[in-house]
FIDO-710603 format. One record per residue: x, y, z of N, C-alpha, C in turn. Coordinates in Angstrom, 2 decimals. Layout:
<pts>
PT_n_X_n_Y_n_Z_ca_X_ca_Y_ca_Z_c_X_c_Y_c_Z
PT_X_Y_Z_X_Y_Z_X_Y_Z;
...
</pts>
This chain:
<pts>
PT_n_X_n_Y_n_Z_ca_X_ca_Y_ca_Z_c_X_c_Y_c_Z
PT_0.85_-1.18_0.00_0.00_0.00_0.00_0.89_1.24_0.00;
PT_0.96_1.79_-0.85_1.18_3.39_-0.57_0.49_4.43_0.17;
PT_1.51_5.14_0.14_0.50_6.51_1.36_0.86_7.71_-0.04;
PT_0.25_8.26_0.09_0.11_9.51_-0.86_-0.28_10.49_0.21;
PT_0.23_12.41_-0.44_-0.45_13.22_0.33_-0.58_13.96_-0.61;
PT_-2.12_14.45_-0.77_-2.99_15.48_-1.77_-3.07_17.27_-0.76;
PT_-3.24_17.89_-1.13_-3.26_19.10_-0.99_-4.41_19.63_-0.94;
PT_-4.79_20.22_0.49_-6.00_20.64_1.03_-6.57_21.57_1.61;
PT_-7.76_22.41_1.27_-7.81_24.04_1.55_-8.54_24.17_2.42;
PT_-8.21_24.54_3.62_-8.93_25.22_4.78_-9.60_26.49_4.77;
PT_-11.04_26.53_4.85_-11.72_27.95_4.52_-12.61_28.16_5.71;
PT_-13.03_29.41_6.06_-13.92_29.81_6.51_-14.39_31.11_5.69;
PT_-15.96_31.13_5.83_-16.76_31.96_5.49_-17.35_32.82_6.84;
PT_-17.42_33.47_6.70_-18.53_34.44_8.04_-20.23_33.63_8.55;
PT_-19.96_33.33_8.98_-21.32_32.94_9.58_-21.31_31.43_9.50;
PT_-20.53_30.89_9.11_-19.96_29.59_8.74_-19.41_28.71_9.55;
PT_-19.58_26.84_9.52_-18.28_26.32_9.73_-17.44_26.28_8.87;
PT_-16.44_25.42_9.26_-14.96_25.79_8.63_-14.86_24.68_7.48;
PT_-14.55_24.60_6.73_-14.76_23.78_5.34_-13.59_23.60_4.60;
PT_-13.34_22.36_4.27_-11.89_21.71_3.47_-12.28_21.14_1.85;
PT_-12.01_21.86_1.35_-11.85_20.97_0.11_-10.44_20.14_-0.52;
PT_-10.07_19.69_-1.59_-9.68_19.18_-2.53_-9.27_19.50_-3.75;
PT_-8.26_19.90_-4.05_-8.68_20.85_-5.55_-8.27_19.12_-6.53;
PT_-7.43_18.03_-6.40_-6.93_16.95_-6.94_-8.56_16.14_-7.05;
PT_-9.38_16.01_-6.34_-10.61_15.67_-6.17_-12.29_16.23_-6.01;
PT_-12.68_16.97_-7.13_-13.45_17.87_-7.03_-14.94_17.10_-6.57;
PT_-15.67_17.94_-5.37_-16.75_17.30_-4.70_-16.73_16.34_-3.56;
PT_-15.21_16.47_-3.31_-14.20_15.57_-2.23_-14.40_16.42_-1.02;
PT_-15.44_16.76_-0.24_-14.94_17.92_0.69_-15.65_17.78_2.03;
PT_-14.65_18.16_3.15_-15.91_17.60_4.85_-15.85_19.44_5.36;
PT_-16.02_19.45_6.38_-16.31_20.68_7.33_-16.27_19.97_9.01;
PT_-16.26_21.21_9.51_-16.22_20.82_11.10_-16.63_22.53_11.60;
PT_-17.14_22.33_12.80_-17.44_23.30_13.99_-16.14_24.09_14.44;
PT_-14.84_23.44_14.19_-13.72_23.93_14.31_-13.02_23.39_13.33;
PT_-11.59_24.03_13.10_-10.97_23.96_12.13_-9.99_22.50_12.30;
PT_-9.70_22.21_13.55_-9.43_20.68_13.93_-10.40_19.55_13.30;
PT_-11.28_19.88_13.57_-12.57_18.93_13.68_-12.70_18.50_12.09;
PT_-12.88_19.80_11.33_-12.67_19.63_9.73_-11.50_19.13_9.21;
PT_-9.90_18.98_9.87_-9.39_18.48_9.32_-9.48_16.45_9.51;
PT_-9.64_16.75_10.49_-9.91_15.30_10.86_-11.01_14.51_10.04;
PT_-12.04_15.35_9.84_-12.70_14.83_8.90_-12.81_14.77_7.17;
PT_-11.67_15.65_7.36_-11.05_15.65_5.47_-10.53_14.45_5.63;
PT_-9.45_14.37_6.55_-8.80_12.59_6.16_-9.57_11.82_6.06;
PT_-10.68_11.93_6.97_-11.60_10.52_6.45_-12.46_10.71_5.51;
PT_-12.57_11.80_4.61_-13.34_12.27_3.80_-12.65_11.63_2.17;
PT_-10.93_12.08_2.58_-10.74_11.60_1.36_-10.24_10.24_1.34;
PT_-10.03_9.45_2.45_-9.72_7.61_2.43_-10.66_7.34_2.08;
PT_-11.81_7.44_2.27_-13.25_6.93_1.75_-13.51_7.02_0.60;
PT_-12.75_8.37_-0.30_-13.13_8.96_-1.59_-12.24_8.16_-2.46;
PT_-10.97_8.13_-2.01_-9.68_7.25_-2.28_-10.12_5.65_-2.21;
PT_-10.79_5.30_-1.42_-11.16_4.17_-1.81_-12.03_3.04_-2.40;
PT_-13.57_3.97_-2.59_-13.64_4.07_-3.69_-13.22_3.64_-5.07;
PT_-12.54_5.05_-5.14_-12.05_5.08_-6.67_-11.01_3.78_-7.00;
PT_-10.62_3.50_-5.82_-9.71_2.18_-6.54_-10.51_1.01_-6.53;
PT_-11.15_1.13_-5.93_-12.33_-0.03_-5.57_-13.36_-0.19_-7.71;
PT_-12.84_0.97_-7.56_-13.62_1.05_-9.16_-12.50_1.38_-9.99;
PT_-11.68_0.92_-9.74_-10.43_0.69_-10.95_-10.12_1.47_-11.49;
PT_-10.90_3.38_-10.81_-10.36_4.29_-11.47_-8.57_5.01_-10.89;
PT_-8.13_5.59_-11.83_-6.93_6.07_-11.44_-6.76_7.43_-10.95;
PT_-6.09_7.30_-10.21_-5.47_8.36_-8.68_-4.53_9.48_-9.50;
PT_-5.40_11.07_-9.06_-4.07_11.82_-10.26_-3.40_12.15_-8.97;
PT_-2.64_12.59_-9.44_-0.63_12.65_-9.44_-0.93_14.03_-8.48;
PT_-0.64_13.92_-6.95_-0.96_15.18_-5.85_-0.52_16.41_-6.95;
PT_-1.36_17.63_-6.90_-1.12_18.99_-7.08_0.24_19.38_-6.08;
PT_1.38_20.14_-6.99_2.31_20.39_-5.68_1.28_21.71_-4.87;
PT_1.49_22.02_-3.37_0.87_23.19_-2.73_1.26_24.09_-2.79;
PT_2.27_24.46_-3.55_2.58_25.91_-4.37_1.35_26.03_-5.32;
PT_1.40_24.98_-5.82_0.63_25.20_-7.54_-1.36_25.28_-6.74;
PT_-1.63_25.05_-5.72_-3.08_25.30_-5.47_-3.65_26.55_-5.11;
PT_-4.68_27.05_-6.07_-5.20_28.09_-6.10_-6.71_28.30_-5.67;
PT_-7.06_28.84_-4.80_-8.24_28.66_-3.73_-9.24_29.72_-4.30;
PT_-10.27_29.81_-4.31_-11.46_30.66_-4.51_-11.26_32.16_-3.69;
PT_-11.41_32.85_-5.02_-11.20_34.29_-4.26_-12.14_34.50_-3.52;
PT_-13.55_34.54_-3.80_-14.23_34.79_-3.09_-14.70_33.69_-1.29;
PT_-13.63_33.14_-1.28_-13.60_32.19_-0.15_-12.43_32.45_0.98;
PT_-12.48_32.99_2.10_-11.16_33.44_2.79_-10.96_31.88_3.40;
PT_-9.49_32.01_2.87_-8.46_30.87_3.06_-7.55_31.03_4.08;
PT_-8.47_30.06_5.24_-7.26_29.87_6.21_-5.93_29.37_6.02;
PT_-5.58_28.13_4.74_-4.41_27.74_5.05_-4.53_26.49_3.97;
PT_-3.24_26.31_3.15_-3.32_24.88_2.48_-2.24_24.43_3.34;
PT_-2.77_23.11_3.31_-1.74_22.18_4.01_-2.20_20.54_3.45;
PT_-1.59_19.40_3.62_-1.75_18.28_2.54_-2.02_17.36_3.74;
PT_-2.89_16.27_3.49_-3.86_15.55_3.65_-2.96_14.20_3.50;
PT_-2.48_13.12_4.32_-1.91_11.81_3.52_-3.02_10.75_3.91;
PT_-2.97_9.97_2.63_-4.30_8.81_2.71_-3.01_7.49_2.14;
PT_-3.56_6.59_2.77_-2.96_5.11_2.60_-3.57_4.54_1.26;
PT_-3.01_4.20_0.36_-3.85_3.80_-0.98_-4.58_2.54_-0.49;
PT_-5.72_1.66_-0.95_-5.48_0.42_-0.20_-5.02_-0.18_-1.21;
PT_-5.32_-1.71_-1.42_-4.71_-2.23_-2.39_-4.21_-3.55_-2.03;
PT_-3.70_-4.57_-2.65_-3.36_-5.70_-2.53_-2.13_-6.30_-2.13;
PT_-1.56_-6.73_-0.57_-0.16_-6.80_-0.71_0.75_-7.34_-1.35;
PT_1.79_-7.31_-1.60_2.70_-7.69_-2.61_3.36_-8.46_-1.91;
PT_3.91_-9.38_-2.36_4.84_-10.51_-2.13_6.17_-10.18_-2.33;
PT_7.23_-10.49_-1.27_8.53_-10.03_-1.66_9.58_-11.17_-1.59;
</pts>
């Protein structure tokens, strides 16, 4: 199994909880009451999403570096920071 880490945007809005998206996985996204709470639930937001997709034989793109992620202007951005998910997958014999 590999571990991969995707790149992930911490937002708050005014009147809002705090909300994480995905830019590598669009519609990939959790929230929390606090900004802890949302990250914790991005990881399990995207192992679930991540697994899935392999579960359906689709292919995993290649992490965005977090220089290169560009967040919604109209969305104040607390912070990118990257997300690591365990691929699952079949063990290998050595």
């Amino acid at each position: 199994m590999a571990k991969l880490f995707f790149p992930a945007i911490l937002e708050k809005e005014p009147d809002s909880v705090y909300g994480v998206t995905f830019p590598d996985f669009p519609g990939c996204v959790s929230a929390g009451d606090t900004a802890e709470e949302a990250l914790v639930n991005a990881h399990e937001a995207l192992a679930g999403h991540v697994a899935l997709m392999v579960q359906d034989g689709e292919a995993l793109p290649k992490p965005t570096a977090v220089e290169d992620v560009a967040a919604d202007p109209d969305v104040t951005m607390i912070a990118v920071t990257v997300v690591g998910v365990t691929v699952p997958g079949r063990a290998k014999r050595v």
